[in-house]
gemmi code that builds the backbone of each chain (N, CA, C; Angstrom):
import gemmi

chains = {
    "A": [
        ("UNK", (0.845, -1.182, 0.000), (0.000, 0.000, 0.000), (0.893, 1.249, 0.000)),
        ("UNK", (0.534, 1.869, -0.743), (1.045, 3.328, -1.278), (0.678, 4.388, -0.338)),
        ("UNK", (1.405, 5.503, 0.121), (0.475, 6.034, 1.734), (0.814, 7.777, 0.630)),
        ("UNK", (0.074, 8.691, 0.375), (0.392, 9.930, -0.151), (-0.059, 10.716, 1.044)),
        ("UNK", (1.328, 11.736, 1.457), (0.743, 12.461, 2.099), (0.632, 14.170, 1.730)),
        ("UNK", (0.017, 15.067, 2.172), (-0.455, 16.574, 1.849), (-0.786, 17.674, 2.985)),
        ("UNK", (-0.431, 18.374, 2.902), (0.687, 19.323, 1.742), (1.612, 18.421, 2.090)),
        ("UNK", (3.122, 18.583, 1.457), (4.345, 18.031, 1.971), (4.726, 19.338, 2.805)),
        ("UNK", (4.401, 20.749, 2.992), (4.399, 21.635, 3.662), (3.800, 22.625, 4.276)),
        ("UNK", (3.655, 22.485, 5.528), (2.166, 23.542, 6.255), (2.868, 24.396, 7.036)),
        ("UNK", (2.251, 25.722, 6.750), (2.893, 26.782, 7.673), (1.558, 27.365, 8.309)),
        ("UNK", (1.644, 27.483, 9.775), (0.446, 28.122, 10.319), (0.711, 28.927, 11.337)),
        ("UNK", (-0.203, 29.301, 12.140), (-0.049, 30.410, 12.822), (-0.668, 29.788, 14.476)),
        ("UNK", (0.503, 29.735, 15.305), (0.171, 29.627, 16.874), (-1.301, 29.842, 17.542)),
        ("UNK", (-1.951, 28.592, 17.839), (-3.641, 28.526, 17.390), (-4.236, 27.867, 16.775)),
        ("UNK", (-3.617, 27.540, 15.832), (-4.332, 27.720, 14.627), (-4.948, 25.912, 14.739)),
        ("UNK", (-5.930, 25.780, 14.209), (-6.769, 24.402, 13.761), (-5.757, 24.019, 12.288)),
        ("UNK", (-5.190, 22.885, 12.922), (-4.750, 21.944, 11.738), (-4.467, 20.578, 11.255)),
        ("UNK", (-5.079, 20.551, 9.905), (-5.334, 18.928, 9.502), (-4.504, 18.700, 8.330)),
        ("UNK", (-3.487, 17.536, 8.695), (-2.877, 16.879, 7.806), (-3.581, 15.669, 7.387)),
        ("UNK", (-3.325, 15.508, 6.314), (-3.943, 14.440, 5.428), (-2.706, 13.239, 5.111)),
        ("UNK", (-3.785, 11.624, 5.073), (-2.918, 10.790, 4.650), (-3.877, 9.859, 3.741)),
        ("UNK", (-3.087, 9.768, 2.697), (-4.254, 8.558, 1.332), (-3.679, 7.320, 1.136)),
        ("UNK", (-4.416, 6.289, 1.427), (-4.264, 5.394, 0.747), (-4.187, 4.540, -0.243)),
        ("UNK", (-3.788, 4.003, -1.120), (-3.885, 3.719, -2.396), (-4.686, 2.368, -2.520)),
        ("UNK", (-5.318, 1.536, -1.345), (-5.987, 0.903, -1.271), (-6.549, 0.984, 0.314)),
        ("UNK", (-7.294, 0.186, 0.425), (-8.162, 0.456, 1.750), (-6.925, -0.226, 3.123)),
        ("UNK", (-7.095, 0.259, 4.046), (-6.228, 0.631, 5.448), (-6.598, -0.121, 6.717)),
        ("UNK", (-8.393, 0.208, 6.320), (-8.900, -0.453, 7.608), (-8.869, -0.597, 9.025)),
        ("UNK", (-8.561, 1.064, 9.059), (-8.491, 1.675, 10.635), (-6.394, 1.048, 10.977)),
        ("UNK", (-6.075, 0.533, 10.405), (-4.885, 0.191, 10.524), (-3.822, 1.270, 10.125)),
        ("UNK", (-3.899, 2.763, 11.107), (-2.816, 3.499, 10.679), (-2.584, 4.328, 11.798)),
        ("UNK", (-1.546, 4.748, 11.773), (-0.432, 5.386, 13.028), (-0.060, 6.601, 12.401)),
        ("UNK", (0.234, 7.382, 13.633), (0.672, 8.822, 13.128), (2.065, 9.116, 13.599)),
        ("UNK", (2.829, 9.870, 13.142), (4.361, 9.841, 14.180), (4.980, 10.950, 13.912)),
        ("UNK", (5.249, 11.859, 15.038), (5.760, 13.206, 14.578), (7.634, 12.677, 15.021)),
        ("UNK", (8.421, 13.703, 14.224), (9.624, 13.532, 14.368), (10.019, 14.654, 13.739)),
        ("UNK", (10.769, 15.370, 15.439), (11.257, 17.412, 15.087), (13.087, 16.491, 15.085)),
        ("UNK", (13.153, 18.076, 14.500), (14.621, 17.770, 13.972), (15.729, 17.125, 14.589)),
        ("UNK", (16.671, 16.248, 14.119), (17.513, 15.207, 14.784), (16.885, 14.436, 15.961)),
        ("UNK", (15.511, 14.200, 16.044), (15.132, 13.169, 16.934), (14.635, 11.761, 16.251)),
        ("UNK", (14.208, 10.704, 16.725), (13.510, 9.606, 16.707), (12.201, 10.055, 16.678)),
        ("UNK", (11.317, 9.207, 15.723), (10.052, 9.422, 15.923), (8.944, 9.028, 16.665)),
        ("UNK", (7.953, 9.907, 17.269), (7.479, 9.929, 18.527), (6.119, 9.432, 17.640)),
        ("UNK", (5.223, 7.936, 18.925), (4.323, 7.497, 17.883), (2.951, 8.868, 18.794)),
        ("UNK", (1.787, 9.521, 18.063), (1.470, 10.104, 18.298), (-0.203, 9.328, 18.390)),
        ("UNK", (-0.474, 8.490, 17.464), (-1.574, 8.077, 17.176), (-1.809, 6.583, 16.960)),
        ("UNK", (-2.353, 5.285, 17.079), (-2.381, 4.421, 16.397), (-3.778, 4.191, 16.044)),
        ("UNK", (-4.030, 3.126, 15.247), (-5.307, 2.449, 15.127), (-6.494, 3.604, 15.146)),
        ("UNK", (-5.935, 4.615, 14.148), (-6.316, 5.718, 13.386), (-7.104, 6.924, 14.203)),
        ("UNK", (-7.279, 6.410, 15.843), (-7.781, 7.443, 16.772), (-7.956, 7.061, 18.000)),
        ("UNK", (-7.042, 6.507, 18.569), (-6.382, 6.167, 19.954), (-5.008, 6.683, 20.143)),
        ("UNK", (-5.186, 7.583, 21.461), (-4.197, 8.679, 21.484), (-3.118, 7.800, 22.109)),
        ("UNK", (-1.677, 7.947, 22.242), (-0.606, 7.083, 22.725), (-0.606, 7.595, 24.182)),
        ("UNK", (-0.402, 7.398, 24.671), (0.008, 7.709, 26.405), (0.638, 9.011, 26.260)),
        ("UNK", (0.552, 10.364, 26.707), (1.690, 11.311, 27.116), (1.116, 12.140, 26.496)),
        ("UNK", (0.598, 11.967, 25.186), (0.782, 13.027, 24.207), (-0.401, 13.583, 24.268)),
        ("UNK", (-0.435, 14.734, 24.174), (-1.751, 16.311, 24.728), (-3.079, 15.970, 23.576)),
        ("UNK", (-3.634, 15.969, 24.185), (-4.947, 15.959, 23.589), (-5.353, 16.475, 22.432)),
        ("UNK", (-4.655, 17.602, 22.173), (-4.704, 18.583, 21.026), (-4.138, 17.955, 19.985)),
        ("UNK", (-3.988, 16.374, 19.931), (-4.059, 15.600, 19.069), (-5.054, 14.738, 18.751)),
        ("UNK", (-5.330, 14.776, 17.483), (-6.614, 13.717, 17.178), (-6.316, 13.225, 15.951)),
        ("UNK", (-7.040, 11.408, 15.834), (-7.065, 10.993, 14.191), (-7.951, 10.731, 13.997)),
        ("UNK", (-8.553, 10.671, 12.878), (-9.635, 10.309, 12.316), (-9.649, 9.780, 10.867)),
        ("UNK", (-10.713, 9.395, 10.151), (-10.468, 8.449, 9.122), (-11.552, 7.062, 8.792)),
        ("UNK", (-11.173, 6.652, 7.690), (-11.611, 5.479, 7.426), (-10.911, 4.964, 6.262)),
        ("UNK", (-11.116, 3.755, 5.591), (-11.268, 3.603, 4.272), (-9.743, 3.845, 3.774)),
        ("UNK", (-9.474, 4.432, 2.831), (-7.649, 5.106, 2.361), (-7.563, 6.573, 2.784)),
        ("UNK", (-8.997, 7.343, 3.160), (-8.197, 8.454, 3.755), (-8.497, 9.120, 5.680)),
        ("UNK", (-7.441, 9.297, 5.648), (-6.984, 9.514, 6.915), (-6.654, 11.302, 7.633)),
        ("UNK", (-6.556, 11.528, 8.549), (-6.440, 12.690, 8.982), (-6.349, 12.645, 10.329)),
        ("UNK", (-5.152, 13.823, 10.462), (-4.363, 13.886, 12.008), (-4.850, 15.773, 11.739)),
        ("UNK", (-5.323, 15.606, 13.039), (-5.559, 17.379, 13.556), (-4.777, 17.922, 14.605)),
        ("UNK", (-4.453, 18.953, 14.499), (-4.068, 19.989, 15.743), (-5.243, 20.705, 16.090)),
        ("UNK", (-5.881, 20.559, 17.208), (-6.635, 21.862, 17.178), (-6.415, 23.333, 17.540)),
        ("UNK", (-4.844, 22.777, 18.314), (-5.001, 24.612, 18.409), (-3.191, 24.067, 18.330)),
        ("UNK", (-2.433, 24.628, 17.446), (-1.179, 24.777, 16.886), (-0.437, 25.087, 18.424)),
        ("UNK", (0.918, 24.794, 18.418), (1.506, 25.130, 19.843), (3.216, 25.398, 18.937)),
        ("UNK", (4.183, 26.001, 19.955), (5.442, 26.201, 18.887), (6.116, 24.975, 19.110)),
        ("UNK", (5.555, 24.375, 20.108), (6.851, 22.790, 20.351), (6.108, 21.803, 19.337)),
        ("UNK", (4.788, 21.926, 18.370), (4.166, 21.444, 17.662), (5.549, 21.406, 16.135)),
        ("UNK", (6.595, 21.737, 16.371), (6.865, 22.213, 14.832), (7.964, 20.842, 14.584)),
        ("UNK", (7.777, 20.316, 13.449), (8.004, 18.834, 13.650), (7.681, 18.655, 11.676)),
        ("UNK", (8.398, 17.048, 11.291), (7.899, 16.358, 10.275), (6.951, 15.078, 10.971)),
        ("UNK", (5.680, 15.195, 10.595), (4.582, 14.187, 10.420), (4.465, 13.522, 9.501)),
        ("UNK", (4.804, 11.813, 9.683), (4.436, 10.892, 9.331), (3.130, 9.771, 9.426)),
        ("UNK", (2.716, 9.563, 8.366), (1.601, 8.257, 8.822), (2.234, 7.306, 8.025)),
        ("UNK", (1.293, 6.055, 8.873), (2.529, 4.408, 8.839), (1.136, 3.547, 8.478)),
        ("UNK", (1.133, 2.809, 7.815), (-0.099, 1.775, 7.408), (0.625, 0.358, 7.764)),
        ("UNK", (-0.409, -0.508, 8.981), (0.557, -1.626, 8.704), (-0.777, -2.528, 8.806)),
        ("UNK", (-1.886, -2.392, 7.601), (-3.058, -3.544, 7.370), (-2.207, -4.111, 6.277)),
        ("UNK", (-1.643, -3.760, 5.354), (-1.327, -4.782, 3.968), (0.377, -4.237, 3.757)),
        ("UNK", (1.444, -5.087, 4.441), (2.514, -4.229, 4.509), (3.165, -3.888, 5.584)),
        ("UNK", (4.238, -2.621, 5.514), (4.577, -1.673, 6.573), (5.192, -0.856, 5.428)),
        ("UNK", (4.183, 0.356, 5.447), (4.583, 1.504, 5.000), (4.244, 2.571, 5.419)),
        ("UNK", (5.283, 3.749, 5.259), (5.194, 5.620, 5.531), (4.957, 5.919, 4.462)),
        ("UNK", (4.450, 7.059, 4.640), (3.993, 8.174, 3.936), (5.905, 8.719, 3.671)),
        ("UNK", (5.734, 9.969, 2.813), (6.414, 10.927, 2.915), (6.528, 11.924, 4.037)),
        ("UNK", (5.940, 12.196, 4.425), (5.397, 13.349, 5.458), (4.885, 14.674, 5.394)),
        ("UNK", (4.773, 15.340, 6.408), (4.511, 16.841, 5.935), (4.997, 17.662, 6.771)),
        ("UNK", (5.803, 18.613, 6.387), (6.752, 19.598, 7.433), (5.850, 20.814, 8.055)),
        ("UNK", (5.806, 20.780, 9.488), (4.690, 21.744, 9.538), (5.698, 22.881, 10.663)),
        ("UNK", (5.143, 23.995, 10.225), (5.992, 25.342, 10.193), (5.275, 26.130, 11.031)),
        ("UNK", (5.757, 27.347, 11.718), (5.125, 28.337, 12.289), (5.284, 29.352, 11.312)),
        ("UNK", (4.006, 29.864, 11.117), (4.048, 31.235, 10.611), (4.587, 32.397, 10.819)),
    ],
    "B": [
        ("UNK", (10.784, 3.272, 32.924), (10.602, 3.971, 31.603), (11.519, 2.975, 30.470)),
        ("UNK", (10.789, 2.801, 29.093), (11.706, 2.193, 28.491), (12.552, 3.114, 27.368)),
        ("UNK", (13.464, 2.177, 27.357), (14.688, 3.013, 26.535), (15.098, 2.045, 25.987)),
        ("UNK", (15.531, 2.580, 24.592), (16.215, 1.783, 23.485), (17.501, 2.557, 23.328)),
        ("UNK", (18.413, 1.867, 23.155), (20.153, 2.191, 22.341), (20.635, 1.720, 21.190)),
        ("UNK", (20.636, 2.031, 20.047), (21.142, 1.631, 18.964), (22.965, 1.362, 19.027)),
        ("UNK", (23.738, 1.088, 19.067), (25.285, 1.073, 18.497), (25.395, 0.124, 17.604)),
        ("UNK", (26.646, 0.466, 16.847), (27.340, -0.221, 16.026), (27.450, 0.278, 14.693)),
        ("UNK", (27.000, 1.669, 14.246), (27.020, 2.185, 13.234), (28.354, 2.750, 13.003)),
        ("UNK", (28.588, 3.498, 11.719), (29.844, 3.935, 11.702), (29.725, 3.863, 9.845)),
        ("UNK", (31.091, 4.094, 9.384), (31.231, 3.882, 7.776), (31.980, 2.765, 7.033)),
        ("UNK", (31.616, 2.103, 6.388), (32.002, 0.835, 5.589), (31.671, 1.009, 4.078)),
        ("UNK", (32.735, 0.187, 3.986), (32.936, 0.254, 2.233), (31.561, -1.028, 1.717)),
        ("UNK", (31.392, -0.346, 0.373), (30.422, -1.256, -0.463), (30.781, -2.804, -0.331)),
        ("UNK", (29.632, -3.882, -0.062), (30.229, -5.167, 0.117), (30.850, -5.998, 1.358)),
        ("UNK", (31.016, -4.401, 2.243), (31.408, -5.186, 3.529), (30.236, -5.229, 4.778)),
        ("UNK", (30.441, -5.487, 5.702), (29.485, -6.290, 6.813), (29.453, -5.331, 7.877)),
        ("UNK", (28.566, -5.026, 8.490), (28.273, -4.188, 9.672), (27.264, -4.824, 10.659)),
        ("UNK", (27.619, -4.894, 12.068), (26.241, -5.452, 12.849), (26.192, -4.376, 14.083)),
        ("UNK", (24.514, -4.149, 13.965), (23.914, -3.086, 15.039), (23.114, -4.069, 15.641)),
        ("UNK", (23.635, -3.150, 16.770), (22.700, -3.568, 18.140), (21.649, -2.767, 18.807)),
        ("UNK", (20.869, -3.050, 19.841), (19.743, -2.365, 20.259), (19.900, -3.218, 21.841)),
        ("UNK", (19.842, -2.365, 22.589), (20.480, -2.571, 24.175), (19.044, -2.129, 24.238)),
        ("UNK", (17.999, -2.868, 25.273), (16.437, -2.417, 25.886), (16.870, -2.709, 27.493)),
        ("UNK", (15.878, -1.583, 27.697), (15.348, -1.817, 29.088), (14.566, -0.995, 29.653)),
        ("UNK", (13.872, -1.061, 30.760), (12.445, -0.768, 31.447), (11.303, -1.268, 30.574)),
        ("UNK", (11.741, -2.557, 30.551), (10.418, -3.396, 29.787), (10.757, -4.570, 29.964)),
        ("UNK", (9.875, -5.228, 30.225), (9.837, -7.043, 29.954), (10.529, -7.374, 28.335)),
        ("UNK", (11.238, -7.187, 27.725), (12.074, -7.467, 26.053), (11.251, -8.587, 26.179)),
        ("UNK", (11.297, -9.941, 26.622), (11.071, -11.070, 26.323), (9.580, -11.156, 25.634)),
        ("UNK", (8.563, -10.334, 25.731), (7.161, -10.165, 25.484), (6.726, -9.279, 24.274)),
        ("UNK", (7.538, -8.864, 23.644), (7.934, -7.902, 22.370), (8.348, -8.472, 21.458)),
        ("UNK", (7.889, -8.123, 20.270), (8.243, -8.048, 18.693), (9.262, -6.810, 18.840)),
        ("UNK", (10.410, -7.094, 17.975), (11.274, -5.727, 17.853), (11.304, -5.478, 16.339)),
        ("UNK", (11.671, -4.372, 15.888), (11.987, -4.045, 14.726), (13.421, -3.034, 14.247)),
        ("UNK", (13.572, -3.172, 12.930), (14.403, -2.218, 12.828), (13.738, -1.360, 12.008)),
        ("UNK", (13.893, 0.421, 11.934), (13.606, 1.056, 11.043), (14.765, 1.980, 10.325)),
        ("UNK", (14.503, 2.671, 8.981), (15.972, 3.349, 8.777), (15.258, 4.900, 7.949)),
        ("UNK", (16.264, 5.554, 7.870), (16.066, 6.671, 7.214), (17.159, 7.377, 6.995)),
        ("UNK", (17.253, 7.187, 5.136), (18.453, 7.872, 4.625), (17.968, 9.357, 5.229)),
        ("UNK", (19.166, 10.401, 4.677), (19.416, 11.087, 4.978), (18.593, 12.358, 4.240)),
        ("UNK", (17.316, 13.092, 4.651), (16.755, 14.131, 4.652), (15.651, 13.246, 3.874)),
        ("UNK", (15.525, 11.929, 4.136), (14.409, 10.871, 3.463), (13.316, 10.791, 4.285)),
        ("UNK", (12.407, 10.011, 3.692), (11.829, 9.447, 4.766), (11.617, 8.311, 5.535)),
        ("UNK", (11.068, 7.990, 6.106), (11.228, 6.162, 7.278), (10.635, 5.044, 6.210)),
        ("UNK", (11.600, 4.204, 6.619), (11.571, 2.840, 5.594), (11.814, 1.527, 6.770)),
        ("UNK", (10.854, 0.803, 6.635), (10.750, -0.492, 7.287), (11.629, -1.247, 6.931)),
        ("UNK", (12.476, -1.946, 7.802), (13.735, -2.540, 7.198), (13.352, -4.296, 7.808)),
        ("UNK", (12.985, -4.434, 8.698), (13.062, -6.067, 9.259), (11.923, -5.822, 10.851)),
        ("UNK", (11.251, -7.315, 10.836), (10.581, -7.775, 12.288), (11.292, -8.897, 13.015)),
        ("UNK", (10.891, -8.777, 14.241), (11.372, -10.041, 14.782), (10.253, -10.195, 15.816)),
        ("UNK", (9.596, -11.412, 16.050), (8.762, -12.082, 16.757), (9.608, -12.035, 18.450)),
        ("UNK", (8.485, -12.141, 19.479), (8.906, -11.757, 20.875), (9.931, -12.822, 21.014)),
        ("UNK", (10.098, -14.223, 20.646), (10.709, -15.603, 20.985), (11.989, -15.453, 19.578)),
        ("UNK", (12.232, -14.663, 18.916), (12.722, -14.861, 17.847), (12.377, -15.704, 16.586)),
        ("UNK", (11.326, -16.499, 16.930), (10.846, -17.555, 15.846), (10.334, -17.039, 14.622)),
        ("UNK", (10.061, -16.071, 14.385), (9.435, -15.380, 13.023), (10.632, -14.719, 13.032)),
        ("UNK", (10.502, -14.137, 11.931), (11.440, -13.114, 10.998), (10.936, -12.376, 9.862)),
        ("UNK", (10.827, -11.046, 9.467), (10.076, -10.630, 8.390), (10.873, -9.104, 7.999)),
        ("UNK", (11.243, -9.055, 6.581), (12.084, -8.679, 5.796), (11.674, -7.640, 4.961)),
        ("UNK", (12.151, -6.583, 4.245), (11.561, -5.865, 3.015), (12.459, -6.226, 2.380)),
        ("UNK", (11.942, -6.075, 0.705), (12.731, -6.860, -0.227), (13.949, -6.523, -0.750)),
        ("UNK", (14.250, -5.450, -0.213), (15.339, -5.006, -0.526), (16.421, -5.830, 0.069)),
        ("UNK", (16.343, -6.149, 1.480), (17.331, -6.550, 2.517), (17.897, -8.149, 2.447)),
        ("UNK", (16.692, -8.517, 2.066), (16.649, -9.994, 2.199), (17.687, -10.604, 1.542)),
        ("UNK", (17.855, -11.894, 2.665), (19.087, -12.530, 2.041), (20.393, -11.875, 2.077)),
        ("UNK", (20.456, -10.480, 2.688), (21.886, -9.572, 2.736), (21.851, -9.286, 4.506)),
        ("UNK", (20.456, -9.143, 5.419), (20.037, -8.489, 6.587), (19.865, -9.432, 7.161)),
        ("UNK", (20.096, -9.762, 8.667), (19.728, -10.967, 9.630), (19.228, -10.058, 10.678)),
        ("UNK", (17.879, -10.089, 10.829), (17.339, -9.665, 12.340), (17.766, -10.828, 13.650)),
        ("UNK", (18.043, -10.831, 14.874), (17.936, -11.410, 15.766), (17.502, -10.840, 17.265)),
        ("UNK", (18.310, -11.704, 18.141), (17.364, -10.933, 19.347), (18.301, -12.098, 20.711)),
        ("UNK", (19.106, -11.479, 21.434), (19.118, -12.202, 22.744), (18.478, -11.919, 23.751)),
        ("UNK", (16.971, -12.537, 24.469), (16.086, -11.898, 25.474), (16.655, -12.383, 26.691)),
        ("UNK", (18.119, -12.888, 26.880), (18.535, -12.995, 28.081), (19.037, -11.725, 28.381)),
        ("UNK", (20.222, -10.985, 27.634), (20.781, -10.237, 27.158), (19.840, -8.412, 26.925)),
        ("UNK", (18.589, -8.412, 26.828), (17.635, -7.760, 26.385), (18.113, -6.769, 25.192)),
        ("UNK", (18.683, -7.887, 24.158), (19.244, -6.851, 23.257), (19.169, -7.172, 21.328)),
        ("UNK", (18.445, -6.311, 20.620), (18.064, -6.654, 19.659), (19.529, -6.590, 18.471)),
        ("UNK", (19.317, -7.123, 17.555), (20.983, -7.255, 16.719), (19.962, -7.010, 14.766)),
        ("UNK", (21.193, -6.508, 14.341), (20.745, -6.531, 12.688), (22.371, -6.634, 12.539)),
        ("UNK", (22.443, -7.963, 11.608), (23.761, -8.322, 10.796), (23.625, -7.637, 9.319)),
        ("UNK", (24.092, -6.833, 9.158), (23.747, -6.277, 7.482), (25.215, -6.953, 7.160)),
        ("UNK", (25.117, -7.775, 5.865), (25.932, -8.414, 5.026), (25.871, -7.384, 3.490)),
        ("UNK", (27.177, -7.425, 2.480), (27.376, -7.158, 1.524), (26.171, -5.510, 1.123)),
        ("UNK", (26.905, -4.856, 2.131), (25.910, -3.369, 2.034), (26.203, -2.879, 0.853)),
        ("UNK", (25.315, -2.318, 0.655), (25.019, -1.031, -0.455), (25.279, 0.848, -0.282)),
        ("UNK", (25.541, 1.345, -1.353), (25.590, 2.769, -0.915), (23.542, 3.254, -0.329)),
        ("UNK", (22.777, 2.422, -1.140), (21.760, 2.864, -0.870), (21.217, 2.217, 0.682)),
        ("UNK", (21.832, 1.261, 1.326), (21.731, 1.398, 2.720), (22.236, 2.168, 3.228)),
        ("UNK", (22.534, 3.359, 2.949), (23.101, 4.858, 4.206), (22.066, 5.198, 4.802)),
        ("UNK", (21.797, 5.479, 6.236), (20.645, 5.884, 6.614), (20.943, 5.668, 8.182)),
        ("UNK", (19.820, 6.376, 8.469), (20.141, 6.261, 10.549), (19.159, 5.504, 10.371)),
        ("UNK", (19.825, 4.493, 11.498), (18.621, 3.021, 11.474), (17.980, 2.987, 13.007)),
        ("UNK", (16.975, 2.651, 13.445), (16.576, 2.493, 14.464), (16.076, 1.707, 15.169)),
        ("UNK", (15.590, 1.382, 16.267), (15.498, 0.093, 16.625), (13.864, 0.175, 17.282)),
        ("UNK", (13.050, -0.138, 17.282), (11.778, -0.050, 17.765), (10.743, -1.051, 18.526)),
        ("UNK", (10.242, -1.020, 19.083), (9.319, -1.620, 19.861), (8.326, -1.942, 19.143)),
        ("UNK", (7.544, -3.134, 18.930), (6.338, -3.472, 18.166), (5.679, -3.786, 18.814)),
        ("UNK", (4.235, -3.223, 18.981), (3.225, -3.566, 19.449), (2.091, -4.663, 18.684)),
        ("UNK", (1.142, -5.223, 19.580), (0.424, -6.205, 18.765), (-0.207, -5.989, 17.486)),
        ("UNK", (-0.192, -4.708, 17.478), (-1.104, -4.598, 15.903), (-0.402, -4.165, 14.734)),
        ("UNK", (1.223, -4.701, 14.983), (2.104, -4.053, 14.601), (2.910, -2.497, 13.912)),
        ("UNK", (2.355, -1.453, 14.971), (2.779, -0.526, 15.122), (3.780, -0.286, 16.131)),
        ("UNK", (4.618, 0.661, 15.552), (5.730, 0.606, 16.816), (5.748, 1.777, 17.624)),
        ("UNK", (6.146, 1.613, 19.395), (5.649, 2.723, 20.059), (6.721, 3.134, 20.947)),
        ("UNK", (7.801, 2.397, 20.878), (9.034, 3.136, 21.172), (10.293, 3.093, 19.981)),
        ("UNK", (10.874, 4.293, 20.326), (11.723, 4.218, 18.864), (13.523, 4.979, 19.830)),
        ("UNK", (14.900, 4.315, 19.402), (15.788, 4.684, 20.391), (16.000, 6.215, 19.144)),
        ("UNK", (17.643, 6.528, 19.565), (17.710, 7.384, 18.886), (18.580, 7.206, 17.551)),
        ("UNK", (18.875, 5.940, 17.373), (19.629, 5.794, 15.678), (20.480, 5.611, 16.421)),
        ("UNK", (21.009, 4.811, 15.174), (22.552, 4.911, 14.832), (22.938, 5.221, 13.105)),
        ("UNK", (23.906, 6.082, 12.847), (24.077, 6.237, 11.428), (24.873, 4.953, 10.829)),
        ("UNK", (25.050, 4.812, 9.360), (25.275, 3.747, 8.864), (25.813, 4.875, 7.496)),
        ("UNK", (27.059, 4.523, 7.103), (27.145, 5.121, 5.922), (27.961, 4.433, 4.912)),
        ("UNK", (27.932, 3.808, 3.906), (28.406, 2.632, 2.993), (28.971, 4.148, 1.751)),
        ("UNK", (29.927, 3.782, 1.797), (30.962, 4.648, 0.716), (32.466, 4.266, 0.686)),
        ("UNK", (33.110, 4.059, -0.054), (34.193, 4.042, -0.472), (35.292, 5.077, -0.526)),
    ],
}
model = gemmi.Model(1)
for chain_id, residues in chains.items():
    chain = gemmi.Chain(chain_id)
    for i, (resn, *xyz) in enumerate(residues, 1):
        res = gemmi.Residue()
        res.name, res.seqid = resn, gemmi.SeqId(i, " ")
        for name, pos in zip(("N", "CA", "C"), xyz):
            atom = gemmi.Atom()
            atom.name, atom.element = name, gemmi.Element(name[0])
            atom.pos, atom.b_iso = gemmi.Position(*pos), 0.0
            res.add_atom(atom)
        chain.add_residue(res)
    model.add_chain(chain)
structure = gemmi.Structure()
structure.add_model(model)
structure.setup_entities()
């Protein structure tokens, strides 16, 4: 399974409501993970099983989804938010996305 | 708290052999699937190998196979990747990860680099 993700770059503004997108190129079946990873770190799992939050991580994370497409929200942007986001499909496979670099305005 | 350690990275010529390790602890290891993951450089994450909690499974991407040996000593609590006859396109910080049952992984250490050049 093919994972496309969008934008490959988001710039927003401290606050701000934001949704990254992840597609599947065939169906997923609630079988997907989210994983942020800021610069020179390991990646932190943020989401699995497309909307069960991991232990630790602030609420102001959410996933949602079905089917091949998928979506991770911020609802309110924070500056320690600034990071590359990945989603991981592991129903048919183990594959990432590309990611999407998300920026402060 | 658990923590993962990658060592054994470093630079090797095309064709020659490198083995990384993964040192665990603040966890039961013995009850875990481990994995390795990698990521060339300004790339993105690429699934490289599984290993079953007992070591009895093994599971590969096709690239690796037949060149990559996942293992695992759970006396030891320490995960191993033998990379045989590397490639320039294995350069990448590799990592070592925790697999959970639905096979997603939910701890990740911090790499080790790997760089195959001549």
């Amino acid at each position: 399974i093919q994972l496309t993700q969008s934008p490959s770059l988001l710039s927003a503004s401290v606050g701000d409501r934001v949704t990254l997108s992840c597609k599947g190129s065939q169906n997923i079946n609630n079988y997907l993970a989210w994983y942020q990873q800021k610069l020179g770190e390991a990646p932190k799992l943020l989401i699995y099983n497309t909307n069960s939050l991991q232990t630790g991580i602030p609420s102001r994370f959410s996933g949602s989804g079905s089917g091949t497409d998928y979506t991770l929200t911020i609802s309110s942007l924070q500056p320690e938010d600034v990071a590359t986001y990945f989603c991981y499909q592991y129903n048919n496979g183990l594959t990432f996305g590309s990611g999407t670099k998300l920026e402060i305005k | 708290e658990v923590q993962l350690v990658e060592s054994g990275g470093g630079l090797v010529q095309p064709g020659r052999s490198l083995k990384l390790s993964c040192a665990a602890s603040g966890f039961t290891f013995s009850n875990y699937g481990m994995a390795w993951v990698r990521q060339a450089p300004t790339k993105g994450l690429e699934w490289v190998a599984t290993i079953s909690y007992d070591g009895s499974s093994t599971y590969y991407r096709d690239s690796v196979k037949g060149r990559f040996t996942i293992s695992r000593d759970n006396a030891k609590s320490t995960l191993y990747l033998q990379m045989d006859s590397l490639r320039s396109e294995d350069t990448a910080t590799y990592y070592c990860a925790r697999r959970q049952r639905y096979w997603y992984f939910d701890f990740w250490g911090p790499g080790t680099m790997v760089t195959v050049s001549s």
